[in-house]
C-alpha positions as CSV (number, residue, x, y, z in Angstrom):
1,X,-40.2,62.3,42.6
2,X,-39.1,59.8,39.8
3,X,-36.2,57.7,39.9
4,X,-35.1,56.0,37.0
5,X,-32.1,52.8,37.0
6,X,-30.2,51.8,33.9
7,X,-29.1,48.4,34.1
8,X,-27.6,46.0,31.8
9,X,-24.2,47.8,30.7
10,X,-21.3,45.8,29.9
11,X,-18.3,44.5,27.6
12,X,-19.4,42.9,24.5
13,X,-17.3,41.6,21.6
14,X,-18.3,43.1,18.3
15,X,-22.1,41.3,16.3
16,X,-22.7,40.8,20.3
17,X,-25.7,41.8,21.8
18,X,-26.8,43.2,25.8
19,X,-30.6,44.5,26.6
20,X,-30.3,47.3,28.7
21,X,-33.3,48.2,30.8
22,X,-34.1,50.9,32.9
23,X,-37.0,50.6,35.9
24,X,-38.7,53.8,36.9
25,X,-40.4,54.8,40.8
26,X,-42.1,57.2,42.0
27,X,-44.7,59.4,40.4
28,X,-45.2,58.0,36.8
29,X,-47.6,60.1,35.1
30,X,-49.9,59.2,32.2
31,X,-48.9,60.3,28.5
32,X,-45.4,60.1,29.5
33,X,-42.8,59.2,27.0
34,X,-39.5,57.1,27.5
35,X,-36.2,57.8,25.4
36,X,-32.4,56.2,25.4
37,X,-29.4,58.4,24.7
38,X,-25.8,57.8,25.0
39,X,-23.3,59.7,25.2
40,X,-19.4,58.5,23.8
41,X,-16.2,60.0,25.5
42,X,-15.6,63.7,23.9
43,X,-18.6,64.0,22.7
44,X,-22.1,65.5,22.8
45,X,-25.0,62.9,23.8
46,X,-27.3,61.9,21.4
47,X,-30.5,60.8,21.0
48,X,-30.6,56.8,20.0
49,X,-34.7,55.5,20.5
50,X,-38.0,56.6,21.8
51,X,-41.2,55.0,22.6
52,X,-43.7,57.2,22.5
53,X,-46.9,56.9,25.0
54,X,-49.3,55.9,22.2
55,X,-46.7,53.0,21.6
56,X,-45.0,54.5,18.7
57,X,-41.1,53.8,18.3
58,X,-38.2,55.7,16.4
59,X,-34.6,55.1,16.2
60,X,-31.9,57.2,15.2
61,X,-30.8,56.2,11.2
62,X,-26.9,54.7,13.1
63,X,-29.1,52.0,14.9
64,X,-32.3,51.2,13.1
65,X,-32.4,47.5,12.6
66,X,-30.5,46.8,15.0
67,X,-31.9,48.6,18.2
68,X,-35.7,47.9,19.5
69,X,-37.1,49.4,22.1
70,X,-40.0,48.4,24.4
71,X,-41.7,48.7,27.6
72,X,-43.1,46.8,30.4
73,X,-45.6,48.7,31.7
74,X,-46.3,45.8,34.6
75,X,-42.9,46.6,35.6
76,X,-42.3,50.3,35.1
77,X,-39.4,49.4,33.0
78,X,-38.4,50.4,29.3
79,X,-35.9,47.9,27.2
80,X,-33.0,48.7,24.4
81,X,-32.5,45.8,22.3
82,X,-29.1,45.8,21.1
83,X,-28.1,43.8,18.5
84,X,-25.5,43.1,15.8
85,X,-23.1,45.7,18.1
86,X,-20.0,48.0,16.8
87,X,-17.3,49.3,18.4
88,X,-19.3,52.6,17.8
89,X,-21.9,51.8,20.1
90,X,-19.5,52.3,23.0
91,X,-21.2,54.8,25.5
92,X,-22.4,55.3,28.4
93,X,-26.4,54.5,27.7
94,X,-29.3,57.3,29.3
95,X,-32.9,56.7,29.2
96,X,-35.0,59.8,29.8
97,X,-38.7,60.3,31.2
98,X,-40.3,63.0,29.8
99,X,-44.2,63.7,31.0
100,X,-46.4,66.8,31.0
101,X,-47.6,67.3,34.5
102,X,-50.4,70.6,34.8
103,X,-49.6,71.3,31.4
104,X,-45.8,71.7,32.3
105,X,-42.4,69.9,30.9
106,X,-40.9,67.2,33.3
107,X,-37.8,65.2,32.2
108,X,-35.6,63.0,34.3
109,X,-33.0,61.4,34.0
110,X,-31.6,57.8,34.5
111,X,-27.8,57.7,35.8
112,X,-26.3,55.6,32.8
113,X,-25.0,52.5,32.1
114,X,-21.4,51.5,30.7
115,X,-21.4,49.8,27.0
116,X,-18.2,48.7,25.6
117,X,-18.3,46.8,22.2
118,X,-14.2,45.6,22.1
119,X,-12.5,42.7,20.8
């Protein structure tokens, strides 16, 4: 079973920046791909950054150039980068394992972290 624990969540003024991370257990599967969503008060969660398993990233167009993601694959742990912050950002922050295990779909599911970008 895979566990995965956001970390890194906090207040921020506005042009701040936090690194969120999130550190997987358990079985962790080859070919798997890491994501981070967020999700904002009254509304639906989106999809923010991936990093594929090849190594490939992509960012959602509201924070490319100012998002990076990355992984430390000694540490079982994927990074978001988050720089140059607006009140915007403020959400509760998801990353998301998704593998394909016997040729079937897994995801999972981190429990979330708190950002709030506030003067």
């Amino acid at each position: 079973q895979v566990q995965l624990v956001e970390s890194g969540g906090g207040l921020v003024q506005p042009g701040g920046s936090l690194r969120l991370s999130c550190a997987a257990s358990g079985s962790i599967f080859s070919n798997s791909v890491m994501a981070w969503y967020r999700q904002a008060p009254g509304k639906q969660r989106e999809w923010v950054a991936t990093l594929g398993s090849g190594g490939g990233r992509d960012y959602a167009d509201s924070v490319k150039g100012r998002f990076t993601i990355s992984g430390d694959n000694a540490k079982n742990t994927v990074y978001l980068q988050m720089n140059s912050l607006k009140p915007e950002d403020t959400a509760v922050y998801y990353c998301k394992l998704s593998i394909i295990r016997l040729g079937r779909p897994y995801e999972y599911w981190g429990q979330g972290t708190q950002v709030a970008v506030s003067s």
